[in-house]
Structure formats: C-alpha cells, structure tokens
ROMAR-81185 format. One record per residue: residue number from 0; x, y, z of N, C-alpha, C in turn; residue in three letters. Coordinates in steps of 0.001 Angstrom, whole numbers. Layout:
  pos   n_east  n_north     n_up  ca_east  ca_north    ca_up   c_east  c_north     c_up  code
  NUM        X        Y        Z        X         Y        Z        X        Y        Z   ALA
...
//
This chain:
  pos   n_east  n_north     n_up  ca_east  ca_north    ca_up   c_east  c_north     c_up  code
    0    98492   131990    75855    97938    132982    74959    99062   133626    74158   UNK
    1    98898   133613    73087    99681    134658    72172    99191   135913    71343   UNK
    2   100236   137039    71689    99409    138523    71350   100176   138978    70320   UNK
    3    99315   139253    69420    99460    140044    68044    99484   141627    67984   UNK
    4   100454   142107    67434   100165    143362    67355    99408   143988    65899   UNK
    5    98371   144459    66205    96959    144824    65053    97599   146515    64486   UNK
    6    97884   147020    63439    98147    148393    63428    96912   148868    62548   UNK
    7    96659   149705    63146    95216    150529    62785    95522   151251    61620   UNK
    8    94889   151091    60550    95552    152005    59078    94874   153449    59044   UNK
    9    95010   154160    58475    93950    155610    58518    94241   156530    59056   UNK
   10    95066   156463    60481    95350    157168    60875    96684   157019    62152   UNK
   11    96659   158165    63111    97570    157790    63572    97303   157610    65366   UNK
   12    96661   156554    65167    96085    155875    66211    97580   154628    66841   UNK
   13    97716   154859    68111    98853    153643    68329    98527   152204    68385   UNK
   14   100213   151923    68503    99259    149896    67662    98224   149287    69212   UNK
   15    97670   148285    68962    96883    147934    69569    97557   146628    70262   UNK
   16    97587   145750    71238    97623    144347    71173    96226   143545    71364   UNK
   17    95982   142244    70894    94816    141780    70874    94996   140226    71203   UNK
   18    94326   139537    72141    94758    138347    72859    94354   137430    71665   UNK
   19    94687   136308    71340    93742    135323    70533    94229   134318    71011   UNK
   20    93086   133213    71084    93547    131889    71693    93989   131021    71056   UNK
   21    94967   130118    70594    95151    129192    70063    94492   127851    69777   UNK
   22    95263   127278    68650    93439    126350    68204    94025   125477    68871   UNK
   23    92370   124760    69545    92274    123902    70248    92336   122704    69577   UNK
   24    93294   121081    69617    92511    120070    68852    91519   119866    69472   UNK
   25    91123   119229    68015    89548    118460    67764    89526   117492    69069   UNK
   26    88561   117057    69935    88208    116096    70071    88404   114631    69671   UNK
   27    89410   113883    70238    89787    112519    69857    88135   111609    69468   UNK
   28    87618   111305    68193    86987    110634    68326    86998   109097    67993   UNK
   29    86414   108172    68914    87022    106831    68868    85761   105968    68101   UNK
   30    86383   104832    67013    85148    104227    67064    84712   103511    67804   UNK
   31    83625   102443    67567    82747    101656    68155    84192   100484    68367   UNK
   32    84682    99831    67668    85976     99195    67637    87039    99435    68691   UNK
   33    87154   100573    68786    88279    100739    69625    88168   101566    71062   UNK
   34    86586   101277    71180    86294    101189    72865    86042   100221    73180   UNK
   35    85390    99334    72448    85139     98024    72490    86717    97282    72841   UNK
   36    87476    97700    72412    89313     96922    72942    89251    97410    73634   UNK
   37    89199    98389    74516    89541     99378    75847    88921    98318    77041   UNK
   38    88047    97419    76722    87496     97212    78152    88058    95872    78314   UNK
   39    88233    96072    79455    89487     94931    79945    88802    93112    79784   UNK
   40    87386    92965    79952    86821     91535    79962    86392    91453    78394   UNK
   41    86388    92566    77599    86262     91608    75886    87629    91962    75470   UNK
   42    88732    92063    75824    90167     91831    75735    90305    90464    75978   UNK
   43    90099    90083    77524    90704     88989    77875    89744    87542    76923   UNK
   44    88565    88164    77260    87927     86935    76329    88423    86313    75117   UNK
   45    88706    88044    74495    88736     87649    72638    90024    86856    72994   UNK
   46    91064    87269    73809    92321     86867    73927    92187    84960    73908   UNK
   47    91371    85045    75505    91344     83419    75553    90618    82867    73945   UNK
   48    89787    83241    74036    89037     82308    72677    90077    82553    70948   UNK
   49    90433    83302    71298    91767     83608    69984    92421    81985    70048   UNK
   50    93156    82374    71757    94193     81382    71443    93516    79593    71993   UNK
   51    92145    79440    72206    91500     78462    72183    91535    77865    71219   UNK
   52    91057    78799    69829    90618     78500    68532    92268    78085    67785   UNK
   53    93023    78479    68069    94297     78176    67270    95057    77004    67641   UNK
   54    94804    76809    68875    95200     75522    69993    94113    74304    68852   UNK
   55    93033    74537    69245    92104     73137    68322    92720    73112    67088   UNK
   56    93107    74368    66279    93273     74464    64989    94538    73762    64699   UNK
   57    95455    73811    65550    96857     72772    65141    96435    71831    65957   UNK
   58    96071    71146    66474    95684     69595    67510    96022    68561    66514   UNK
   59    95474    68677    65063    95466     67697    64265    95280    68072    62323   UNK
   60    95491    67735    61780    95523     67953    60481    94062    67652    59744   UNK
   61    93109    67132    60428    91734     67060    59928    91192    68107    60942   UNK
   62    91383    68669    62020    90597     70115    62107    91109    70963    61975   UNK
   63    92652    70668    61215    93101     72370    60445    92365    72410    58947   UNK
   64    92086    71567    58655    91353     71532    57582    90099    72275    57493   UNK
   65    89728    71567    57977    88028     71594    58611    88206    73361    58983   UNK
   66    88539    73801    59742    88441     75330    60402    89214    76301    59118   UNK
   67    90135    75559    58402    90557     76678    57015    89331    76747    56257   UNK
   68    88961    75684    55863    87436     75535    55174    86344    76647    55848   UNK
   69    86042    76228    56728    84942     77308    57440    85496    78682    57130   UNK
   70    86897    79045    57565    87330     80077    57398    87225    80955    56020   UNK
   71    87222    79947    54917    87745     80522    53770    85094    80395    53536   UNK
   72    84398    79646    53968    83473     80011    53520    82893    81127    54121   UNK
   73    83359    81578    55483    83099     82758    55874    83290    83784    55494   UNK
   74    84717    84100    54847    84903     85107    54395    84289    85326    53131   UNK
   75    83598    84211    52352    83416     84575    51051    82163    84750    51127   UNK
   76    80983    84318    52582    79489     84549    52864    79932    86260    52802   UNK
   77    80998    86804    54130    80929     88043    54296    80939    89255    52692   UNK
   78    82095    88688    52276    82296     89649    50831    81066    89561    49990   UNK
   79    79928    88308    50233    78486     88500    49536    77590    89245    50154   UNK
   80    77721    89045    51203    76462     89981    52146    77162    91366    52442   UNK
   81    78216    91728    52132    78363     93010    52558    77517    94167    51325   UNK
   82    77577    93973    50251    76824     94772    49395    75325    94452    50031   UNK
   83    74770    93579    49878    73102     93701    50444    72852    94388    51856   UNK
   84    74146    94602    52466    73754     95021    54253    74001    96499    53592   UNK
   85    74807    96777    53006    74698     98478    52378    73710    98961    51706   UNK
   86    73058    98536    50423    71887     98223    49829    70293    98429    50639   UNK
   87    70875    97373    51839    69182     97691    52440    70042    98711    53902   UNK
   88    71213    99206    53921    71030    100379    54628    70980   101468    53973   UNK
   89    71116   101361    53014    70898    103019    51828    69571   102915    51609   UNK
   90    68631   101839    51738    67055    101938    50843    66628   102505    52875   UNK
   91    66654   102284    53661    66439    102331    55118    66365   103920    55093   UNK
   92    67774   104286    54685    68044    105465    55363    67424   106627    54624   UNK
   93    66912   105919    52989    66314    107060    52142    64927   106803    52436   UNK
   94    64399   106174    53242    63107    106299    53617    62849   107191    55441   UNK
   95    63927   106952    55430    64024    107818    56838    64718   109317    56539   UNK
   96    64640   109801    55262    65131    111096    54946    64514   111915    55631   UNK
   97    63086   112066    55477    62095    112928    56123    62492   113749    57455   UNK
   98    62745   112056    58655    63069    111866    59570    64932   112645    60079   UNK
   99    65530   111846    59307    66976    111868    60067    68012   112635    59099   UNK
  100    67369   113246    57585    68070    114304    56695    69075   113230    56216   UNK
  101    69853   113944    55219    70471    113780    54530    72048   112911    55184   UNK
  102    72322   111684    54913    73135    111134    55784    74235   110763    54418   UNK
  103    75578   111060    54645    76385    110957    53304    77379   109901    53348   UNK
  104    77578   109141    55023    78468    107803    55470    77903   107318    56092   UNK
  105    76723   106517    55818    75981    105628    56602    76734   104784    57677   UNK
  106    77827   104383    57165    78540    103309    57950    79134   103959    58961   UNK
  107    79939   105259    58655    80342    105654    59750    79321   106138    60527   UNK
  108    78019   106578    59814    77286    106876    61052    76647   106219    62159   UNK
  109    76263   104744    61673    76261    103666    62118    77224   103645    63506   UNK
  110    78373   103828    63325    79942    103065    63916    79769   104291    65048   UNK
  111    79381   105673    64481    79631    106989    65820    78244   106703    66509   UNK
  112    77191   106037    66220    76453    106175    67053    76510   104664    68241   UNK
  113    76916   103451    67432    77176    102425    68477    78261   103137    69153   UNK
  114    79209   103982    68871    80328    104305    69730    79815   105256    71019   UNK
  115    78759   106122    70373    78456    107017    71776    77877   106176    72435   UNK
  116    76994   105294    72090    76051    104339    73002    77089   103727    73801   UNK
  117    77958   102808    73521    78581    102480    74077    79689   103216    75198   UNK
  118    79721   104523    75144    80504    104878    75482    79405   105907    77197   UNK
  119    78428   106032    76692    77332    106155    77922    77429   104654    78654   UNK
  120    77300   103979    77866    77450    102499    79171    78155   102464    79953   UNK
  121    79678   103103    79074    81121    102527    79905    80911   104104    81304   UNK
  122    80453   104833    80820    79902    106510    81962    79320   105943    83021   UNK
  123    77848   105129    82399    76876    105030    83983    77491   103495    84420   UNK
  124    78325   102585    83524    78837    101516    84613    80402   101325    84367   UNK
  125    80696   101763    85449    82056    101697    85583    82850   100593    85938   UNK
  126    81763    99600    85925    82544     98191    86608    83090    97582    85168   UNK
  127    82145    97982    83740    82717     97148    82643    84522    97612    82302   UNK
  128    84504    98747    82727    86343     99152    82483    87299    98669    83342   UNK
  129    86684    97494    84889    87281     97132    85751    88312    95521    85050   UNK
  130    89242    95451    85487    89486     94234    85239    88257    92799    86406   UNK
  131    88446    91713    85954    88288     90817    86695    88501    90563    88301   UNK
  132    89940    90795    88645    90076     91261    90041    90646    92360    90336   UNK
  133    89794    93411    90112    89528     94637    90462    88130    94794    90742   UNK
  134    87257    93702    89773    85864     93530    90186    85893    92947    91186   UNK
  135    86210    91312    91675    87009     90642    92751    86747    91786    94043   UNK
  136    88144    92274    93792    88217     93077    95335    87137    94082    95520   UNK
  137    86085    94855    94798    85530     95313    94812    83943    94487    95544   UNK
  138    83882    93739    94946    83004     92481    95522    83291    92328    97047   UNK
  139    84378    92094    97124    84638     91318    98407    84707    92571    99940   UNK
  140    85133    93730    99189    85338     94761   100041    83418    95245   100525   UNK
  141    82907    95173    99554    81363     95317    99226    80604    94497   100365   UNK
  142    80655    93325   100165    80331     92870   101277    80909    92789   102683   UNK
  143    82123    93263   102801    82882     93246   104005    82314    94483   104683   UNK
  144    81728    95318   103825    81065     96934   104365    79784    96478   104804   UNK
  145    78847    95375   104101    78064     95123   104382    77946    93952   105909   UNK
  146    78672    93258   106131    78649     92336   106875    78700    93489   108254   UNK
  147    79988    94083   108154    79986     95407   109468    79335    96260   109696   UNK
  148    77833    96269   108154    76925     97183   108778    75834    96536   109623   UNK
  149    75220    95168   109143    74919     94697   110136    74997    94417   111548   UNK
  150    76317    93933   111680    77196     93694   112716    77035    94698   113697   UNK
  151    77467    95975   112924    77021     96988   114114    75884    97358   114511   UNK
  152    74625    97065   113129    73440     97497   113612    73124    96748   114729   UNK
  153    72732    94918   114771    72482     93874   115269    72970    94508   117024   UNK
  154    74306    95067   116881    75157     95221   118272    73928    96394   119027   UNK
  155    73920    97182   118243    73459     98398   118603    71843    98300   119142   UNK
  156    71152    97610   118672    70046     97496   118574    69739    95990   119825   UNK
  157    70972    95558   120007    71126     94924   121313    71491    95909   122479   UNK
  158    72154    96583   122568    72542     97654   123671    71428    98347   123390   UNK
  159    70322    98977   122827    69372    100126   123257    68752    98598   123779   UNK
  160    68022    97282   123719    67249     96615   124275    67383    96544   125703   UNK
  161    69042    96656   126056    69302     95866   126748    69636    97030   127965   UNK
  162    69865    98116   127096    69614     99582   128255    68186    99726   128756   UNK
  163    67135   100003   127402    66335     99893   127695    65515    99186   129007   UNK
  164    65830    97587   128919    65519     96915   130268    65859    97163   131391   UNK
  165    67350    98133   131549    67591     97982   132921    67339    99714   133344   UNK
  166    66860   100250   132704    65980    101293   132543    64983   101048   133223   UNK
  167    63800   100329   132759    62770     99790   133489    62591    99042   134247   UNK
  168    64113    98217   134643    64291     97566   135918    64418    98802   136825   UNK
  169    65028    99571   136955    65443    100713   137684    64619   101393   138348   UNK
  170    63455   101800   137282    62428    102490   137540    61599   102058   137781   UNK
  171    60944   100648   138083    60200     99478   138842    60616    99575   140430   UNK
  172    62206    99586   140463    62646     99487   141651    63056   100149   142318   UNK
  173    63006   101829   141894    62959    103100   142410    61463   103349   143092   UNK
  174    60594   102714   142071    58947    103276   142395    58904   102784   143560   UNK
  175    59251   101138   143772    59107    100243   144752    59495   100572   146050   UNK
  176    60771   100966   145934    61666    101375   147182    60532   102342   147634   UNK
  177    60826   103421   146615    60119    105142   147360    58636   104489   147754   UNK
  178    57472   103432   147907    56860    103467   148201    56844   103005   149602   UNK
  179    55541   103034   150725    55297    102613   151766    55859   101183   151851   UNK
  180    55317   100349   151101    55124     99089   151288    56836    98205   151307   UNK
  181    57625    99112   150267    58852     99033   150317    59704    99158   151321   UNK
  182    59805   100561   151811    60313    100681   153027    60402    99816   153876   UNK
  183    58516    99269   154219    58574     98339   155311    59481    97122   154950   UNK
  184    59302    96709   153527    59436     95692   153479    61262    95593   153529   UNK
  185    62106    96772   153592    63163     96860   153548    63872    96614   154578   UNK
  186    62907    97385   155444    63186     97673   156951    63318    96297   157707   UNK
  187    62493    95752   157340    62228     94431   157995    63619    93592   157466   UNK
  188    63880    93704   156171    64831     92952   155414    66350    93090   156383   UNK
  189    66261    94321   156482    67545     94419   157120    67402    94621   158791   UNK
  190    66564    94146   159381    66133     94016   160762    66805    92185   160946   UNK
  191    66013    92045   159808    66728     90488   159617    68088    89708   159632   UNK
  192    68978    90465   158976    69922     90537   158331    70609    90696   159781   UNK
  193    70786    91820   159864    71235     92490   160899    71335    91525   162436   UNK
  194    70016    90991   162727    69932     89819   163610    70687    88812   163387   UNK
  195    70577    88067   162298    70926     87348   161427    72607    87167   161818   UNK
  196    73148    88504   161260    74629     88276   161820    74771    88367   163105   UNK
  197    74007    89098   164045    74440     89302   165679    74728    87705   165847   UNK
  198    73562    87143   165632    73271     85433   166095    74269    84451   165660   UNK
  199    75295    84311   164301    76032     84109   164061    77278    84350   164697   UNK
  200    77711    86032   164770    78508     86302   165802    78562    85295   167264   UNK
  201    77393    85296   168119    77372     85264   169396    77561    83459   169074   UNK
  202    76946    82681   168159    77584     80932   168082    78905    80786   167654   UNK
  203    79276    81776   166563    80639     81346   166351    81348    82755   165938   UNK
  204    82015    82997   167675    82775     84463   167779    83816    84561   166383   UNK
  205    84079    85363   166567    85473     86067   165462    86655    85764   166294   UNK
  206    87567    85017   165593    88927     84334   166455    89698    85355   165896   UNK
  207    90165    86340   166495    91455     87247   166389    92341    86889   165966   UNK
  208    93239    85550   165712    93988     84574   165584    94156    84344   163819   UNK
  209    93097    84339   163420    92355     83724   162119    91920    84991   161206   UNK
  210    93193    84636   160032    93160     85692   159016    92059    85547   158356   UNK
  211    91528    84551   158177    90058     84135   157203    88680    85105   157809   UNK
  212    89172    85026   159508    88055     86006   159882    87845    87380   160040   UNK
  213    89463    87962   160170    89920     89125   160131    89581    89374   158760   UNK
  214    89985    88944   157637    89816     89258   156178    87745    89489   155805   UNK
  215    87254    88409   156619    85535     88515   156263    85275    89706   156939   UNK
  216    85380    90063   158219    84945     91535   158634    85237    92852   157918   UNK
  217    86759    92851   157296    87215     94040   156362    86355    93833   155233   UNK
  218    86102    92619   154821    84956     92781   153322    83820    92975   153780   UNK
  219    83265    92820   154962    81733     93019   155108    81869    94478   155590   UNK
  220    82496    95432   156238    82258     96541   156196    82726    97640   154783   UNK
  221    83560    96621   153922    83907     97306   152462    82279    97284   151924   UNK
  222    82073    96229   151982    80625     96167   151295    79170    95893   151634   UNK
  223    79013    97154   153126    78103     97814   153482    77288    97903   152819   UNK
  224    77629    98859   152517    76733     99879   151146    76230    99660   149766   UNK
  225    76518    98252   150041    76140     97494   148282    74702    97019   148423   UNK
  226    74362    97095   149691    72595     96250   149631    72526    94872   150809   UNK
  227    70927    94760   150504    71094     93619   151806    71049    92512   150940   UNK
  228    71180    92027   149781    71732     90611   149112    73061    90106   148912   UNK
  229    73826    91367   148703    75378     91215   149380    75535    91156   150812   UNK
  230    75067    91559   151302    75402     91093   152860    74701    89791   153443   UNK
  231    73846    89518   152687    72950     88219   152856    74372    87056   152577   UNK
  232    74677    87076   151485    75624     86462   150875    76432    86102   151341   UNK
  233    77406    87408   151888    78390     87176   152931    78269    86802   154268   UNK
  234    77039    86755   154652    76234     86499   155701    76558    84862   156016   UNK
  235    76328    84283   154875    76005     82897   154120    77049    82316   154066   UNK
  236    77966    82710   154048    79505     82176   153405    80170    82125   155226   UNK
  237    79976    83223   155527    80731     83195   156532    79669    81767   158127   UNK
  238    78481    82063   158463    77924     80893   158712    78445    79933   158901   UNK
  239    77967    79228   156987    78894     78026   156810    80403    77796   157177   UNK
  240    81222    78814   156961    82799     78422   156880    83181    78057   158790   UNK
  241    82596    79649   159234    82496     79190   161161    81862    78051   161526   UNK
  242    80545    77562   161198    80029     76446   161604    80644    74898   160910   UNK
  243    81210    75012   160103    82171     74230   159536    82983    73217   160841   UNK
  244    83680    74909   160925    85254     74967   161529    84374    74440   163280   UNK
  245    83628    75191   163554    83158     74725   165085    83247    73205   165508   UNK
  246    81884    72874   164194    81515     71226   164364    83207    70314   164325   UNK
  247    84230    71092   163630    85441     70002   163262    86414    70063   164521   UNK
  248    86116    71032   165138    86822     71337   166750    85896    70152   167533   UNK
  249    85023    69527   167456    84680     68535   168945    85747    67867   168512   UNK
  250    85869    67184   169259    86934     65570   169381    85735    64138   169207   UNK
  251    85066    64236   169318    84118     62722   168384    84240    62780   167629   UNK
  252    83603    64440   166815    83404     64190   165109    85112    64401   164568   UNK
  253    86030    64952   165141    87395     64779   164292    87448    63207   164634   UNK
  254    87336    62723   165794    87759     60996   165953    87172    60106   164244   UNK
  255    86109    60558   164474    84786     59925   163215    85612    60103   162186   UNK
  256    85634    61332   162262    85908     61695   160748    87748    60989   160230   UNK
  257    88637    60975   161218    89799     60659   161268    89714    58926   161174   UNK
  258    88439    58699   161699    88529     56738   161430    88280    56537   159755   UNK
  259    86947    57552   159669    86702     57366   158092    87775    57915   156708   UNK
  260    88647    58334   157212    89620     58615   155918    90732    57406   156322   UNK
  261    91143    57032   157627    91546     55772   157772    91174    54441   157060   UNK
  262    90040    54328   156966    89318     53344   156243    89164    53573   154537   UNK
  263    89280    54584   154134    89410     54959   153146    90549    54669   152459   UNK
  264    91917    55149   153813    92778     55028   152744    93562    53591   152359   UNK
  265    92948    52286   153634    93376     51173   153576    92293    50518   152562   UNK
  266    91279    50706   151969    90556     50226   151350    91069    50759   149954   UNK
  267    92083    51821   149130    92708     51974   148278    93414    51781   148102   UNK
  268    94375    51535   149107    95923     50883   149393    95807    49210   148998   UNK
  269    94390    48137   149884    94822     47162   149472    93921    46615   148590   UNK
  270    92696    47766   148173    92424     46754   147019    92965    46339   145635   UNK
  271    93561    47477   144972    94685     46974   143829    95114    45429   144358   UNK
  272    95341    44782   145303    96139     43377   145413    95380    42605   145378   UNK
  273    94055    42698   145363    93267     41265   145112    91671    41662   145755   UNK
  274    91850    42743   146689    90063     42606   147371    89487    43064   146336   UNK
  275    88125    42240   146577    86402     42769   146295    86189    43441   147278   UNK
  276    85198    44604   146294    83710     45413   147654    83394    43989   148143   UNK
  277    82546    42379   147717    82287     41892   148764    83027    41194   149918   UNK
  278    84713    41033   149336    85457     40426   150333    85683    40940   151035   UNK
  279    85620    42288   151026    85927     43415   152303    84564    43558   153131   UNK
  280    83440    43348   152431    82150     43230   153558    81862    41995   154531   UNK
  281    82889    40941   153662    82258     39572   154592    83964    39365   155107   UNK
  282    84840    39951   155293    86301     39683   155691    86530    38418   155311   UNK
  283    86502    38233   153840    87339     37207   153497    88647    37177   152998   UNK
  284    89640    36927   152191    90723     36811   151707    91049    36330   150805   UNK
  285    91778    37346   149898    91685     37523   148489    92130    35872   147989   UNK
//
C-alpha cells in the first residue's frame, strides 16, 4: 500500500493520510490459439505430424512438388474464403443484434469465446494438461488402487464368512455340550478313553528305560486338557508304536522277519548278474 498525504484547503484542519491501492494488472487474457499450445498431446501431435509431413515432403522430388502445389492451392482457397466466412459472420451477427447487441470484433469475439470454452474443459478435465506418461502413471496407479480394493474386500469378506462359521460351529457345540444328551454322551466318551489307555498300559507297560515312552507320557499329560480327540490320537499312536515294539521282541517273528530281509537282500545283490523272477522261482542258472 502506498499513502498519500491529502491537505484539506479552507481551513486549518491537519493533513490527513489516505491508503490507496495500487493498480492491479489486467488479467492475462489468452486466445483460443495459445491454450490450445499449452496442452501437452496437441503439442506433441502437431509436432509428430509437422515433422511427418516434411520427412514425405523431401523423400523425393515428385512429392515435393506435389505437396508445394497443394500448399500454394490452399493458401489461395484460404485468402478466397476468408472474406465470405466474414461476410456471412457479419450478416449472422446483424441478425442476432436483437439477441447478442452490438458486437464491434466479431473475430475476436469468436476467438474469446472458443478460448473460455476451452479453457472450462482444460478446469473440469485435468487429464487433457497431463502429458502422455503422466496419463500412463496415472492409469496404472488407478488400477493398482483398484486391484487392492478388491483384494482387500474379497479378503475381508472371506474372514467375516469364515468367522462367521466357526461362530456357529461354537455355538452348535456349546448348545450340545450344555445339553443332557451331551454330557452323557461325553461321559461315556471319556469312560472310554480312559479304559482305553488303562488296557494299553497293562499289555504294553511303560519301559522306564525308553525315552520314546518317557517323552509320550510328558505329552499326554501336557495335553490333558485339549479334549478327548487329542487324547484319542495319542492314544492311537502310542498303541501302535508299543504293540509294534512288543510283537518285534518274540524271537520267531524277529527270526521271520531277519530271514525275509536276508532274502531280500541276496535277491538284489545277485540279480543285476543275470537272474530272472522265474530263474529264482524254479532255481535255475543264469
């Protein structure tokens, strides 16, 4: 701001100061022309097709011809039709007096109004001022937002299903338990169980000796409290592994079993040298 000092004439009143604002410029106004260069894809176009057209135009001496010709009838169509395009925009615009008043540069008015139009386009779409890959990454980022909104919905909408179910597994098998019929049927379950291992115990004791069995008792009292299908389980495992080990303690079945890997391993040893499966069934020689 710059302040003026005002002196009051008439009398003897003291001076005054008085703010005034400085002039603002005008408003840059652009034509239709030179927003039209501002946007980066009818730059590059005019650019490529510029230097397309000049590339064909030297290739050869019959289409520099040929394109000076066109050139020189174009310009001389334009310098004819430019008076008739003024002509029937002055007879236009004096019939639209009524309407749009007194207009004194048709052409420029013409040029400021494609310019505002155009210049609301370049407002509500902002992609025409983008270059090519700036549109590109914009694209690609676009769908990358989109792919992860799915992605997460799809996820999400799998976890409420999938809560959901064990929700109503839960509460199937809460009802179940807390009822009569449950209990019994629990009771009994682990009446079973419970037998189940005594009877195991008492055929094939726990060898003090044997870390495999020392190690199954510390997991079956770790995992008490998990239910009677885990203990079924371990129930199961252990069984088999003792009754295993029992049956391999007689002395027949280790004899048996010690002839049959015997036979096994002379039947790999000498067939590479010449036996058949049938020469070995009828003892013949290779």
């Amino acid at each position: 701001l710059t302040k003026n000092q005002v002196k009051m004439s008439g009398d003897n009143r003291s001076d005054m100061e008085v703010d005034t604002l400085p002039d603002t410029p005008p408003n840059e106004v652009k034509s239709f022309h030179e927003r039209l260069s501002e946007i980066p894809m009818y730059s590059m176009t005019l650019s490529q097709l510029t230097s397309a057209y000049a590339s064909l135009k030297d290739r050869n001496q019959v289409l520099n011809q040929a394109f000076t010709t066109g050139e020189k009838y174009f310009t001389q169509a334009s310098e004819v039709a430019k008076p008739v395009v003024l002509s029937a925009t002055e007879t236009a615009l004096k019939a639209a007096k009524p309407i749009v008043g007194d207009i004194t540069d048709p052409a420029g008015k013409i040029d400021q109004c494609a310019s505002e139009a155009l210049a609301k386009v370049q407002e509500k779409l902002p992609i025409v001022n983008q270059t090519p890959t700036q549109i590109a990454e914009s694209a690609k980022a676009s769908a990358s937002e989109t792919a992860n909104y799915y992605k997460t919905s799809a996820q999400e909408t799998a976890n409420y299903y999938k809560t959901s179910a064990q929700e109503t597994a839960n509460y199937y098998i809460e009802k179940l338990s807390a009822s009569r019929i449950g209990q019994q049927t629990t009771t009994q379950l682990d009446n079973a169980v419970s037998f189940s291992e005594l009877m195991v115990e008492i055929c094939f004791p726990t060898d003090g000796s044997c870390p495999d069995d020392l190690k199954e008792l510390e997991q079956a009292e770790e995992e008490e409290d998990k239910g009677l299908l885990v203990r079924a389980g371990n129930l199961k495992e252990r069984a088999v592994r003792r009754g295993t080990r029992k049956v391999m303690s007689y002395t027949p079945v280790q004899t048996t079993i010690d002839n049959v890997q015997y036979a096994q391993k002379q039947i790999s040893e000498n067939d590479p040298k010449g036996f058949t499966r049938n020469q070995l069934c009828c003892n013949q020689k290779p």
